[in-house]
C-alpha positions in Angstrom: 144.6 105.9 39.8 148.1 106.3 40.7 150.4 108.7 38.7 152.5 104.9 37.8 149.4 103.6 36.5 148.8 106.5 34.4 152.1 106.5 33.2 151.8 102.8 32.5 148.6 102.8 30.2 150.0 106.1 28.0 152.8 103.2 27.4 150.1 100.3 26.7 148.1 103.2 24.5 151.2 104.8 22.8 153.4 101.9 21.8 150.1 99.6 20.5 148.7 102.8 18.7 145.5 101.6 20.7 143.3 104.9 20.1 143.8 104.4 16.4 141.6 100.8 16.6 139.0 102.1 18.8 138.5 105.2 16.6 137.6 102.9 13.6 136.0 99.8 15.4 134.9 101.5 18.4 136.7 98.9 20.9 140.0 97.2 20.9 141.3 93.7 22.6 143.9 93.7 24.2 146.1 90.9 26.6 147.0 90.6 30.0 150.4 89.8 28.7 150.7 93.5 26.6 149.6 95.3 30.1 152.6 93.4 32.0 155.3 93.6 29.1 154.8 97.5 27.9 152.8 98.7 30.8 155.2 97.2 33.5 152.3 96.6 36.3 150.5 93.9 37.3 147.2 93.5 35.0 144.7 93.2 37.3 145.6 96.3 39.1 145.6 98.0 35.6 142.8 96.8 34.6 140.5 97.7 38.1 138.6 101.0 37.3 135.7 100.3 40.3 134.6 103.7 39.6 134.4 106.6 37.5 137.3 108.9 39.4 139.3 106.1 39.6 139.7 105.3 35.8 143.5 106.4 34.4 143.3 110.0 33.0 143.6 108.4 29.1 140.1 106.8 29.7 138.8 110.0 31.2 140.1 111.8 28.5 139.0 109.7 25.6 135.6 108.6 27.1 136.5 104.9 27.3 135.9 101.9 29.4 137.4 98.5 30.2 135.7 95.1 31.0 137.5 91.3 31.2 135.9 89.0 28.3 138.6 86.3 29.0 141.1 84.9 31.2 144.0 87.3 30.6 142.1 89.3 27.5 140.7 92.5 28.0 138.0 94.9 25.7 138.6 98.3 25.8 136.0 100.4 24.5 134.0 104.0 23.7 131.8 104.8 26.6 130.7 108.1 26.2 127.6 108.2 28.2 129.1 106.2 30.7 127.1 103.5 30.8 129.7 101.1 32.2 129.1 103.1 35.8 125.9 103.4 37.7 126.2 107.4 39.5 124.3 107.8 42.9 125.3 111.2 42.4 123.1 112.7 45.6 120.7 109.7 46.3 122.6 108.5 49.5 121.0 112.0 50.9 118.0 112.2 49.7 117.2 108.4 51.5 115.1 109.0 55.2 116.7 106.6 57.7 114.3 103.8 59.4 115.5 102.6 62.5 115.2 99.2 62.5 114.9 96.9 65.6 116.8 93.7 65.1 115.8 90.0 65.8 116.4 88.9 69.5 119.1 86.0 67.7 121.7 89.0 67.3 121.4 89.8 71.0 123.0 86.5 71.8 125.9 86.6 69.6 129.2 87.9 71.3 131.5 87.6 68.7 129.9 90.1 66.3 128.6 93.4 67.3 127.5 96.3 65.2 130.3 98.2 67.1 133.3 95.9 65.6 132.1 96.0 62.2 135.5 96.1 60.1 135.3 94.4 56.3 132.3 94.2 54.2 132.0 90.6 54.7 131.1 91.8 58.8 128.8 94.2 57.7 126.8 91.4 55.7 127.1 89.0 58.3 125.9 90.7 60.9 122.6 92.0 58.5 122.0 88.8 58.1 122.2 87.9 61.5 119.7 90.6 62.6 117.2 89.7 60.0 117.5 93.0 58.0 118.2 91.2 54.6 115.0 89.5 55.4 113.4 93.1 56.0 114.6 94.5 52.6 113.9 91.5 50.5 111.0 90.7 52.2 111.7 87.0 52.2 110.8 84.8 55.2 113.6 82.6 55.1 117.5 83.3 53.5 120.3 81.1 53.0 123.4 81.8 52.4 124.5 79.6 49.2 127.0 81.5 47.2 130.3 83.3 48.3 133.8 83.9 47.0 135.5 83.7 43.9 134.5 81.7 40.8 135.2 81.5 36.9 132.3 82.2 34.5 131.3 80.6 32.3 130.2 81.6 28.7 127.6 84.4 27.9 127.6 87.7 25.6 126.5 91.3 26.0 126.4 94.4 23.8 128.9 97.3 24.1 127.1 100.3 25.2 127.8 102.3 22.3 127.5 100.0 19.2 126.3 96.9 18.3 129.1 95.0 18.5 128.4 92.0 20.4 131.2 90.4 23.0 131.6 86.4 24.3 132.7 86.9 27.5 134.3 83.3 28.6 135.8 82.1 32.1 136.8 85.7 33.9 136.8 85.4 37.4 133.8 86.7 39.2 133.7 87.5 42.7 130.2 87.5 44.6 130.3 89.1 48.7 127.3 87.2 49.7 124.7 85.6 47.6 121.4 84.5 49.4 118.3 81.9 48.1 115.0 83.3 49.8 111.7 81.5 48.4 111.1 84.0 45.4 115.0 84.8 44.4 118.2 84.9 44.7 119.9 87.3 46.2 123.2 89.1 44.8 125.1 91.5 47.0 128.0 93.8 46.4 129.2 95.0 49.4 131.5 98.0 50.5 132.4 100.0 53.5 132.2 103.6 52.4 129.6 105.4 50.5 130.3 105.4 46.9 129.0 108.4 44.1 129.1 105.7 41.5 130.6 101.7 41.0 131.1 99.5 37.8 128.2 98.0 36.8 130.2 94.8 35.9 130.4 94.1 40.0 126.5 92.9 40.0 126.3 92.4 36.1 128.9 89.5 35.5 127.3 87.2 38.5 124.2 88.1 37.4 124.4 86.9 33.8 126.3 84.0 35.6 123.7 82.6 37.4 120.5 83.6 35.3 122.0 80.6 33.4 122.0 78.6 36.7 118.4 78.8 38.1 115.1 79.6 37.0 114.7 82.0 40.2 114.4 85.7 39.7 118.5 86.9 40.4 118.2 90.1 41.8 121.4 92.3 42.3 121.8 94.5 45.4 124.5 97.1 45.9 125.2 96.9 50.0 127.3 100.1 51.7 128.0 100.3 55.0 129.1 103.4 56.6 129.4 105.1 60.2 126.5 102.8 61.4 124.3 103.3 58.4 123.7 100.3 55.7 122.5 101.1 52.5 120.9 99.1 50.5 120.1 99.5 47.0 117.7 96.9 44.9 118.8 97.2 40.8 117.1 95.4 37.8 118.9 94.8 34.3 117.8 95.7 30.5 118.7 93.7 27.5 121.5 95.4 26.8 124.9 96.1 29.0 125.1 99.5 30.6 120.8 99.1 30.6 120.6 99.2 34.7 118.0 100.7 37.1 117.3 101.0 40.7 113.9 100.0 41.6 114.6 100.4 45.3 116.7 101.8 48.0 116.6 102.3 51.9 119.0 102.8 55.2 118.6 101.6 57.7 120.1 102.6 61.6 120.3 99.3 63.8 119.1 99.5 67.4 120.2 103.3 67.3 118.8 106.9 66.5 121.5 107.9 65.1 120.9 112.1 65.2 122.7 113.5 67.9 121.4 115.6 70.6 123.5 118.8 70.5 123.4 122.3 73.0 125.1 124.1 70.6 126.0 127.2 73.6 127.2 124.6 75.7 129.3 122.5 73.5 130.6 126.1 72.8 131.3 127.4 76.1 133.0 124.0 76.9 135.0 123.2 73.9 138.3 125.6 73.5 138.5 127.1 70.1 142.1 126.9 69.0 144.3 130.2 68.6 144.5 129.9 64.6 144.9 127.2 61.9 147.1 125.4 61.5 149.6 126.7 58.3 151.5 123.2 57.7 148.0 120.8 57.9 146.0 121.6 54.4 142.2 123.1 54.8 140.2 119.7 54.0 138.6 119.5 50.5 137.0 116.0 51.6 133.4 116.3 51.6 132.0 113.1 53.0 132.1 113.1 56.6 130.9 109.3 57.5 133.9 108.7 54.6 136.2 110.2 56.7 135.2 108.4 60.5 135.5 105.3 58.3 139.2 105.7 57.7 139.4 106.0 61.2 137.4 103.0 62.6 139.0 101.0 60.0 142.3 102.1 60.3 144.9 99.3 60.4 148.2 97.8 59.3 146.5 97.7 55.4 144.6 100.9 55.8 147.4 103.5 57.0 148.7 104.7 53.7 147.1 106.9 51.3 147.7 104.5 48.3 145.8 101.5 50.6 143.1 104.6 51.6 142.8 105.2 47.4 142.4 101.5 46.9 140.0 100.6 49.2 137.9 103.1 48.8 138.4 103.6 45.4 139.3 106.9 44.9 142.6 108.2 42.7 145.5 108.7 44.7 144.3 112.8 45.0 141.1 111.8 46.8 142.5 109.4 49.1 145.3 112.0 49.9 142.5 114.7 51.0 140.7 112.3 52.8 143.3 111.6 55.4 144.5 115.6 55.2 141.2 116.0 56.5 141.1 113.1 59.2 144.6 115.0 60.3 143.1 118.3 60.0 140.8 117.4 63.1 143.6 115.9 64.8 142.5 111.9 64.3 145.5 111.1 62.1 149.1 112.3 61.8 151.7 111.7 59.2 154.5 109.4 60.1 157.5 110.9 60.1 159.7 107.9 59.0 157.2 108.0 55.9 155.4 110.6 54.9 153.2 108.3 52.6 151.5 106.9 56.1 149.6 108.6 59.0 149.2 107.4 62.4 146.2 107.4 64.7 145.9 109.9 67.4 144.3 110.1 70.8 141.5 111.1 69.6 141.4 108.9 66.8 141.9 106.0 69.1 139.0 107.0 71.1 136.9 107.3 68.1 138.1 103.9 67.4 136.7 102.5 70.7 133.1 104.3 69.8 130.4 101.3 69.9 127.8 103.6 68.2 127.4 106.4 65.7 126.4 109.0 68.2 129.6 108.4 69.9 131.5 108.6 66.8 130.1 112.0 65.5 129.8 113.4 68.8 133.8 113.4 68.9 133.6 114.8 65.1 131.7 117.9 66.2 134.1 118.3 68.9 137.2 118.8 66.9 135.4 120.3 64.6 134.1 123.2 66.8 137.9 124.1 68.4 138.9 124.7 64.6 138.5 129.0 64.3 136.7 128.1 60.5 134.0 125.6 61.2 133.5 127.1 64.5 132.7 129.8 62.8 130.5 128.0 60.2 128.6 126.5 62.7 128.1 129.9 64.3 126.7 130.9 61.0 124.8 127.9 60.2 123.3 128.4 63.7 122.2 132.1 62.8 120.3 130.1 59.3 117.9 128.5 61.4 120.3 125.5 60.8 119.5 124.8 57.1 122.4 124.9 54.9 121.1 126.3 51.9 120.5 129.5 53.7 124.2 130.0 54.1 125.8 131.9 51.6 129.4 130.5 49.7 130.7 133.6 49.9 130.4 133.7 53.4 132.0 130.4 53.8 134.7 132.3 52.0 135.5 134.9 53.6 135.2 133.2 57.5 138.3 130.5 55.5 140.0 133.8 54.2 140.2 135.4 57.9 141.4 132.2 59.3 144.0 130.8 56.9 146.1 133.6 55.4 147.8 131.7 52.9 145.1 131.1 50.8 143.4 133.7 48.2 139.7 134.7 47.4 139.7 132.0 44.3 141.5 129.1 46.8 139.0 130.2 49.9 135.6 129.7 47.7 136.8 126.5 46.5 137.6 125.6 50.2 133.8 126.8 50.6 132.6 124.0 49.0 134.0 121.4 51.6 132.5 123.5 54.4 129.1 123.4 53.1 129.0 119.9 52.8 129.8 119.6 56.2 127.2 122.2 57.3 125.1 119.6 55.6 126.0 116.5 57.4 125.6 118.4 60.6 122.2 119.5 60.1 121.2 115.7 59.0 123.0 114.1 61.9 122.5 116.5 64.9 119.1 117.5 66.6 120.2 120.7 68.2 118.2 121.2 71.5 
């Protein structure tokens, strides 16, 4: 959430004493119109907190949550527990990858490859189109009936943290992909990107929806796509709103091992270490890696800013800031020095760009990674573990940051540590070192 959208709700919140209500009923309604005239943005955009990070800093602070319940009317209410948001926390790492062989259709199809895969809408298609939907939902047969944009129609839920019940009348839904198989029907919510958690409004509106519609089961899936990996996750509703489990989730790596073969002595011996850090580029605090080679292969006219990075990915304006620091940090971005707001691709970035394959992709992310004096370091050190990250001390981390970038203290460096450890992580998932 940008620093104007925060600004704009302590308006809405101030002006229509709206903390007041909610104390006493535990919600409040409010009106698109009220958002546009005290809040001075566009509604929708005020109203769009996709995840928990991205919610304005009054919501954070409060505990509150915001759903649509009619065309320009809005419920704002306590949500404590957070039961508006499903949290992956760690569960993206803990899922084993199965390489999956595709169906010999997707061979013969030249105008979508796994290696040009640029919009969630791709990413589905191309599932489809090599039979892994059919895989996951085991379903013989899936067709594609429902897509787009559509206006509910009328059904009521229960507010996580009372019993006040809410009509919720003719809001605008939005389903990726929805698919009929012989024993259901198929929801999916798609995204490029890992995310830690996502509104559970995104498969609960269109699921209410068409519950009404059929008497087949509706089941929701959450679909991510990232750096060659889909995820997909498999989710079954309670009775009551925020009342969401996952009863199944795998990845799956098309066509692809996607570990990397490494010698670690003779990357080192071949790639040149650089003299120091750089003072003027921050040390990254993005921890994500695949989140990062995703700005890069998607990187475009609407994805070159770090307001369109925060919005797509749906981070606050800090995250998406970090995230291309650290995609300029290994040299595959650079600001723009007519705006400082945007960043260019690089060489390299261009090259990773061109990668058809994830092997490709992180082989060029271990290479800039290794002529950095810190992570070449850290690897060195991860190396000397027996390459398992948990063996490798913070404090270590720490101190090899503190020797290599000056300008930052004990307290700063062991932050920084944090970052590095993560990545030690996603190297020894993604690299067989041989």
């Amino acid at each position: 959430m940008t620093t104007k959208m925060n600004k704009a709700w302590n308006q809405v919140f101030q002006t229509l004493n709206l903390l007041d209500t909610i104390e006493a009923n535990g919600y409040v309604e409010i009106s698109a119109t009220n958002l546009k005239e005290i809040g001075g943005r566009e509604p929708r955009l005020l109203a769009k907190h996709d995840t928990i990070q991205s919610r304005p800093e009054i919501f954070k602070k409060q505990h509150l949550s915001i759903l649509p319940i009619k065309n320009g009317e809005y419920v704002i209410y306590k949500d404590g527990e957070i039961k508006s948001y499903f949290q992956y926390k760690n569960i993206f790492d803990e899922v084993p990858w199965e390489l999956y062989d595709p169906s010999p259709e997707s061979d013969t199809i030249e105008t979508l490859q796994i290696g040009s895969i640029s919009s969630e809408f791709q990413a589905i298609d191309y599932a489809n189109i090599a039979s892994l939907l059919k895989k996951f939902t085991n379903e013989s047969y899936l067709h594609l009936t429902i897509r787009g944009r559509l206006h509910s129609g009328i059904f009521s839920l229960h507010l996580p943290e009372s019993n006040t019940q809410i009509v919720v009348d003719g809001v605008q839904i939005e389903v990726d992909s929805g698919y009929e198989g012989q024993n259901g029907i198929y929801l999916i919510e798609a995204k490029i990107g890992k995310r830690d958690d996502f509104h559970i409004r995104q498969l609960y509106y269109p699921w209410k929806e068409w519950s009404e519609k059929t008497n087949k089961p509706i089941i929701p899936i959450f679909f991510v796509y990232s750096n060659g990996i889909f995820y997909l996750s498999k989710f079954k509703f309670g009775k009551r709103f925020g009342d969401l489990e996952i009863t199944e989730l795998r990845s799956f790596s098309i066509n692809e091992d996607p570990k990397l073969d490494v010698n670690l002595e003779e990357y080192i011996n071949s790639v040149p270490v650089d003299a120091f850090e750089h003072e003027s580029i921050p040390f990254p605090q993005a921890n994500d890696v695949d989140k990062i080679i995703d700005i890069i292969t998607l990187y475009g006219e609407d994805l070159k800013t770090k307001d369109q990075i925060s919005e797509y990915f749906d981070f606050d304006e800090r995250q998406g800031d970090y995230y291309a620091n650290a995609a300029v940090y290994l040299d595959f971005l650079q600001r723009d020095r007519n705006n400082t707001s945007s960043f260019l691709l690089t060489d390299y970035g261009k090259e990773i760009k061109r990668c058809s394959n994830r092997r490709c992709r992180n082989r060029l992310f271990i290479i800039q990674l290794l002529k950095r004096p810190s992570f070449r370091s850290a690897i060195q050190l991860l190396s000397e573990s027996g390459f398992n990250p948990k063996d490798i001390d913070s404090t270590d981390l720490a101190r090899i940051i503190k020797e290599n970038n000056p300008r930052y203290n004990l307290v700063t460096s062991k932050r920084r540590a944090s970052t590095v450890k993560a990545w030690m992580k996603w190297i020894s998932v993604n690299v067989n070192f041989v």
